[in-house]
N, C-alpha and C positions, 0 to 999 in steps of 0.2 A: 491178564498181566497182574503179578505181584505185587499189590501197595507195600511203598518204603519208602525209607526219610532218605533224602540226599543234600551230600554237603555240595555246595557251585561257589564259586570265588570268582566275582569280576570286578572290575572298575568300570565308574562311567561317572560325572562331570555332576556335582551339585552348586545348584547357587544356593549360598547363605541367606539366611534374612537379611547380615551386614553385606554382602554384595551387592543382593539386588538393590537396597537401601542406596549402597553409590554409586551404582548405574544410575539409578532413578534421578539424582541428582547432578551426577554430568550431564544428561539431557536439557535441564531445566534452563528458561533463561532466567536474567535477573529477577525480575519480577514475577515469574512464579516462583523462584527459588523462595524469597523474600515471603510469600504468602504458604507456602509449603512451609517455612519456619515456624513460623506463628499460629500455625494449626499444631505442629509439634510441641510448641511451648509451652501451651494450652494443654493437651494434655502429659504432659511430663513437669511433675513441679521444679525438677531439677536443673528442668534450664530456663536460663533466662539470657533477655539482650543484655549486654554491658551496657553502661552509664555513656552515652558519646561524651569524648571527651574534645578539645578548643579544638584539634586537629583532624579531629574524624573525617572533614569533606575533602582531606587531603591525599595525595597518591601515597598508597602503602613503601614504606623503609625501599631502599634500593638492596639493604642487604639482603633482607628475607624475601621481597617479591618482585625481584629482579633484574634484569640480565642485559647484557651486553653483545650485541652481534655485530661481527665486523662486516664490511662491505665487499661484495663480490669485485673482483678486478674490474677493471672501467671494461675493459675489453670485452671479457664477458657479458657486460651488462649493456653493453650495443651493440653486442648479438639476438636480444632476445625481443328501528322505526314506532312511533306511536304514531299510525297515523290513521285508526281508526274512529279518533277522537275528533278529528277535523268534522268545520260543519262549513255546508255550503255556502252559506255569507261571509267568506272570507276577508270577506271587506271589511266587516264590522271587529274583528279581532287581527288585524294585518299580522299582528306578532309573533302568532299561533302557527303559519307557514314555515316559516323559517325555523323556530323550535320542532316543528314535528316532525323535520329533515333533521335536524342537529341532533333528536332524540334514538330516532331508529338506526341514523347512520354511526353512533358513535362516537360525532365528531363535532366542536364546536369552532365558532369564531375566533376565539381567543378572546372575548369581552369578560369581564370579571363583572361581578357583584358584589364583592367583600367591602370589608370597611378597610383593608387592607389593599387595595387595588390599584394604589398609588405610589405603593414600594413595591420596587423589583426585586423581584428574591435574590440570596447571595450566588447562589448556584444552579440558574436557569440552566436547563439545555441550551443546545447551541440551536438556534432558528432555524428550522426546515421552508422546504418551499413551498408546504401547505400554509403554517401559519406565517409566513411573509406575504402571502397573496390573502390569508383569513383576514391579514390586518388590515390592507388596502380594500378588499371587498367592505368592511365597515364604513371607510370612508366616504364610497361608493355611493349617489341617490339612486340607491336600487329600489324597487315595489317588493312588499314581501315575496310573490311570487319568482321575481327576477333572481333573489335571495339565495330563494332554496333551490334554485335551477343552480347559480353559482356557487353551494357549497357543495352540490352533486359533483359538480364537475373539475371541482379542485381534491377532491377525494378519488377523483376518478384519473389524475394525471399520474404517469411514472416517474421515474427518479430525472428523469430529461428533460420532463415537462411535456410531455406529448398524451396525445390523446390515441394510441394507436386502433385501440379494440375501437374508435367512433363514438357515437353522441346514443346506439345504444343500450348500453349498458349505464349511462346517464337516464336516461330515460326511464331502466327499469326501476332505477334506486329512487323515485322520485314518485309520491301517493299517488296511489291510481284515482283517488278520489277528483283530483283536481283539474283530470283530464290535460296534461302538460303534452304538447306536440312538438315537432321537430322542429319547428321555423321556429319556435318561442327560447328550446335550448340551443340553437345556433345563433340566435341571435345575441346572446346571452355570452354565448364562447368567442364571438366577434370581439365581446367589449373584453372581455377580461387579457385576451390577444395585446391590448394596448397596456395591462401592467407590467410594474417592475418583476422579474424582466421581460422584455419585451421578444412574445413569440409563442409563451407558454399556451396550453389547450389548442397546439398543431394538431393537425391531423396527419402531418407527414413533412420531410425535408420543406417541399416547395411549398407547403402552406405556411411554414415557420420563417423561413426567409423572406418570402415574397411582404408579410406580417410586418418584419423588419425595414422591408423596405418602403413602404409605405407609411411609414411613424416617422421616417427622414421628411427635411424641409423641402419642401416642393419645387425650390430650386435647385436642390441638388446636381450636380450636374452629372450628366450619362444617365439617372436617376430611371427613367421610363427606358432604355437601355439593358439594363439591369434587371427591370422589373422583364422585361421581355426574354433573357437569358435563365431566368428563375423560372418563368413557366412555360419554355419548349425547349430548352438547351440544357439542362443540368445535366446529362447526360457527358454531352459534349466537352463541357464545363470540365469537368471529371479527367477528360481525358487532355486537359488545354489543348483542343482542336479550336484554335480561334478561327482559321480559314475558313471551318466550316460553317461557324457561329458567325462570322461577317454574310457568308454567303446566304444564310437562312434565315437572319435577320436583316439583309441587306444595309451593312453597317460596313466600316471604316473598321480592318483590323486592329487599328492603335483605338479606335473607339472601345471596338469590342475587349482589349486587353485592360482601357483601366477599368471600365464596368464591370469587369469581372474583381479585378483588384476591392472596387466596394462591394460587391458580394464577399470578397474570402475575408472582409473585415468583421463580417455579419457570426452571429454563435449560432451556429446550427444545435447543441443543446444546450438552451438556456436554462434547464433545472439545475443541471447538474453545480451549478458554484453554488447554490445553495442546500450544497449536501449536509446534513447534519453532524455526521458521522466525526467523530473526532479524529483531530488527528495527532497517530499513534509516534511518540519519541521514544527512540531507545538510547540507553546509555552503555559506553564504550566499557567490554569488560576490561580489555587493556589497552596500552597504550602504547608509539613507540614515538622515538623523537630521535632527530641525528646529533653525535656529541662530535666533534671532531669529521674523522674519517669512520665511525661506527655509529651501527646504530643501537639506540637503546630500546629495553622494551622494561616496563612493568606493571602491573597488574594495577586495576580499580580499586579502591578502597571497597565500594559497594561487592567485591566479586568475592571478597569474606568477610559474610556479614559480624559483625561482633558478639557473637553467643559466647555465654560462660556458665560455669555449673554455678547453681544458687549454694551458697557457702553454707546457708542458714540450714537447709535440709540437710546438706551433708553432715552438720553438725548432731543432728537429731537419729544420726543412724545408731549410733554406738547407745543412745540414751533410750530410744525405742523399744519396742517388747518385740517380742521375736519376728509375729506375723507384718509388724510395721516395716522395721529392720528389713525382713526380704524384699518387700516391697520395695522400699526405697536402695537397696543395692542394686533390685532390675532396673529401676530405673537409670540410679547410676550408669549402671552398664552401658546402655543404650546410650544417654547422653554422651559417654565419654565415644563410643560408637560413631555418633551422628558427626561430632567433633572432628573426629580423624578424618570422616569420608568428608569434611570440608577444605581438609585442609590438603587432601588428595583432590581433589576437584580443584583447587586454584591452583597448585602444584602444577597438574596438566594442563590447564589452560593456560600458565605462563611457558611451559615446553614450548604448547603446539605453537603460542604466537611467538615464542623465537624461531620455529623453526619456519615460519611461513616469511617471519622478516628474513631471514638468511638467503632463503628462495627467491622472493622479491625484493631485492633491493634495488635491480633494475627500476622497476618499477615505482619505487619512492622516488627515485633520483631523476628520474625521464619520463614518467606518466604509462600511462596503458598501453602507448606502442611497445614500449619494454620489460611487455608482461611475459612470465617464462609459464611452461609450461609445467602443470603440476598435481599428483593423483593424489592421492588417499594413503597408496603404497609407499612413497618416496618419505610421507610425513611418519607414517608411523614406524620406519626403519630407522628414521634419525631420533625417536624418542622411545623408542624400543616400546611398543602396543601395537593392539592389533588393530587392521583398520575399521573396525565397528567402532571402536573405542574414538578412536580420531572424528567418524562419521556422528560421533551425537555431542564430540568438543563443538567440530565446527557450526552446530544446528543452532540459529539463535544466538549465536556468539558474536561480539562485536567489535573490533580494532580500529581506534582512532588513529591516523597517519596525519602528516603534514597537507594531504590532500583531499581528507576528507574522513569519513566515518563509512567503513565496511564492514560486511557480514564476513567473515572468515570463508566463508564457502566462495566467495565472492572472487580471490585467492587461486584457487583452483580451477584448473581447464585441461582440454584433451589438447596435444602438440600436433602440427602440420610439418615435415619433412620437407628441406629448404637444403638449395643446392650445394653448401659448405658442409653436409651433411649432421647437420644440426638440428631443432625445430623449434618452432613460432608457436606459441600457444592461440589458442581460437581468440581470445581477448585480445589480443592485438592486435590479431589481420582485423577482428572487428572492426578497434580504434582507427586501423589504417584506410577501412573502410569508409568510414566516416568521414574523414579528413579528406579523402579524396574526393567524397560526394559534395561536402562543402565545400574545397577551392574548383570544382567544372566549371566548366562556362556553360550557366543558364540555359542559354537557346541552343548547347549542344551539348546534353548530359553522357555522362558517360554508360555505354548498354556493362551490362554482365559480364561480356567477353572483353571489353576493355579494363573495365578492372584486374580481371583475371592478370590480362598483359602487365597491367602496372606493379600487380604483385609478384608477377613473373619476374621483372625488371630488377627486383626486391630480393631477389632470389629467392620467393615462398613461392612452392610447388603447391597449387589449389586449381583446382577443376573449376569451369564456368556454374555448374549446378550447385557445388559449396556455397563458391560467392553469393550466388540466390538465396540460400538459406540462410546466410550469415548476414544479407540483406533483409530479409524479411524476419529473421529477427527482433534488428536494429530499428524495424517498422518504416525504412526507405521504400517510398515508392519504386517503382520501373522507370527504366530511361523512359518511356514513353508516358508516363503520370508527371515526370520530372518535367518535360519539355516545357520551355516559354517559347513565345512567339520573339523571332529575331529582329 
């Protein structure tokens, strides 16, 4: 075959640096947006935050960032270790125990030595359930020995407090030098049982309860009851088979039902309220509020941030030498760039939350049963985008209503076909669900196929195996987990 040059002529789709650049930024929520600026700031001299000015925590002009939507007809809208150092006389340095666990493990007390140990820093973490049991362990007349059995074994709990791998993998963590045995760390995990809170270093459900139940006053009444239902019934328990828990404890059904009532009072996991982990706020990108018969919508002040070109630089372009001059006009560029893709980013983010109030208004006005159904495709027809575009508005996005504070996606559901030839969005049969599960009566919950009927009643067309999944969900027990004794 003959080499030769050939001309081809096609098209086909590029993203610009300035696209991907606003793509990138519609995704973002506030708070990375906010930190994604400040990386750019940094290097681009040309931009800078504005000066906040008295008004700045307030909601952006109604003229520039936002809208007005009127409300759907009523009608429609109800439709819808160092421990090679130890020495055998342990006695003689008691101290030395307890450090050479706290050394190899990693982990300490929480006891300080500074000359500062008396002021609490301004910005402690937030107290875990390791050092809330380290601090109580101090207070403890523990033996060195006892010590470093209990800081094993608090190193050794999970985020629930439970000991599930046993006493040992305590064991292993603990110097081989000192010859530590099991009855010495069980004895050890008995007492610590008795801290705040009460239960921690379980070894399973019934060890952490029964833990519980025993720290109660000894007149407790049902008390031994209880304690009897925690170690041969939890099973039963589980299922509220009281008949069969009177009949195997040889108890008084009304006996066996409040016994159990002071069990379900009991924390089966006591670690977990002493989770460290902060907890995460987010703030509303927009907003909507009813004025009249319409609703209004406008954007966060925070959802554009105040960036502006540094004037100072700009002034230096015309005076600069040639190679500075370029430089500083790419930058230019780009700033003036980054600008625009913000001002296209709240742009669409006040669209899409007009169009999702327009959708829902039902749903401001009457709560989650009057949620309508709603895609992806419906929102980006009425704001002219494509639904990728809609898919990374709604992600992290947040809409404050009169009812609460929602993720936008939040919004959005697949429809169920409903005899008016109409449909119910899944968010409502939910809500409906729910409502129904709270007013039953108790000792006769309603099964699956009742519900079904009720929403049948409703005129929503839903299958028995939906309702289960819409159940299980919702994290609703089964009629038969629901059951009380009559």
């Amino acid at each position: 075959m003959k080499p030769g040059l050939h001309l081809r002529l096609n098209q086909q789709l590029a993203l610009t640096p300035q696209l991907q650049q606003a793509i990138r930024l519609l995704q973002l929520s506030q708070l990375e947006l906010e930190t994604e600026l400040r990386v750019l700031t940094e290097s681009n001299p040309l931009l800078e935050f504005a000066e906040e000015s008295e008004d700045a925590t307030q909601e952006v002009d109604a003229e520039s960032a936002s809208g007005e939507v009127e409300a759907a007809p009523v009608a429609e809208q109800e439709a819808g270790s160092e421990s090679t150092s130890l020495e055998t006389d342990w006695e003689n340095d008691p101290a030395r125990i307890a450090e050479s666990y706290t050394r190899s493990s990693g982990s300490g007390s929480g006891a300080g030595t500074g000359e500062d140990e008396d002021f609490e820093p301004q910005n402690a973490a937030p107290e875990g359930l390791r050092e809330h049991l380290s601090w109580q362990l101090n207070l403890e007349p523990f033996n060195p020995r006892e010590h470093a059995i209990a800081l094993a074994l608090i190193d050794s709990l999970d985020d629930d407090g439970y000991l599930h791998e046993g006493i040992t993998p305590v064991l292993a963590a603990l110097p081989r030098e000192l010859h530590f045995d099991e009855a010495e760390v069980e004895a050890v995990r008995k007492r610590i049982q008795r801290f705040d809170p009460t239960g921690v270093a379980s070894l399973d459900l019934r060890d952490c309860l029964l833990s519980q139940l025993l720290q109660l006053e000894q007149d407790t009444p049902l008390l031994d009851l209880a304690c009897g239902i925690v170690e041969v019934g939890l099973d039963l328990l589980a299922r509220n088979d009281f008949k069969r828990l009177a009949s195997k404890l040889k108890a008084e059904i009304e006996d066996v039902s409040q016994a159990s009532a002071l069990i379900r009072n009991l924390d089966p996991k006591p670690g977990a309220a002493l989770d460290p982990t902060p907890v995460e706020f987010v703030t509303p990108d927009a907003y909507t509020w009813k004025d009249g018969a319409r609703w209004r919508v406008s954007l966060s002040s925070e959802t554009q941030p105040r960036l502006s070109l540094n004037q100072h630089y700009c002034g230096l372009i015309q005076k600069a030498s040639r190679e500075d001059a370029a430089y500083l006009r790419g930058r230019m560029q780009e700033a003036r760039w980054l600008l625009k893709s913000l001002q296209s980013r709240a742009e669409t983010i006040l669209k899409v939350a007009e169009a999702i109030v327009r959708r829902q208004s039902a749903f401001l006005n009457y709560g989650p049963e009057a949620m309508r159904p709603l895609v992806l495709r419906e929102v980006a027809e009425q704001v002219d985008m494509h639904e990728s575009t809609i898919s990374r508005v709604t992600t992290r996005k947040y809409l404050h209503t009169p009812r609460g504070t929602y993720e936008f996606k939040y919004f959005f559901s697949s429809g169920v076909s409903t005899e008016s030839g109409g449909s119910a969005s899944a968010t409502a049969i939910q809500a409906m669900l729910r409502k129904l599960v709270d007013e039953e009566d108790a000792s006769h919950p309603l099964s699956d196929k009742a519900l079904a009927d009720h929403l049948h009643e409703r005129g929503i067309q839903v299958a028995r195996r939906t309702v289960a999944k819409y159940r299980e969900l919702l994290r609703i027990p089964s009629s038969t987990e629901r059951q009380r004794a009559g």
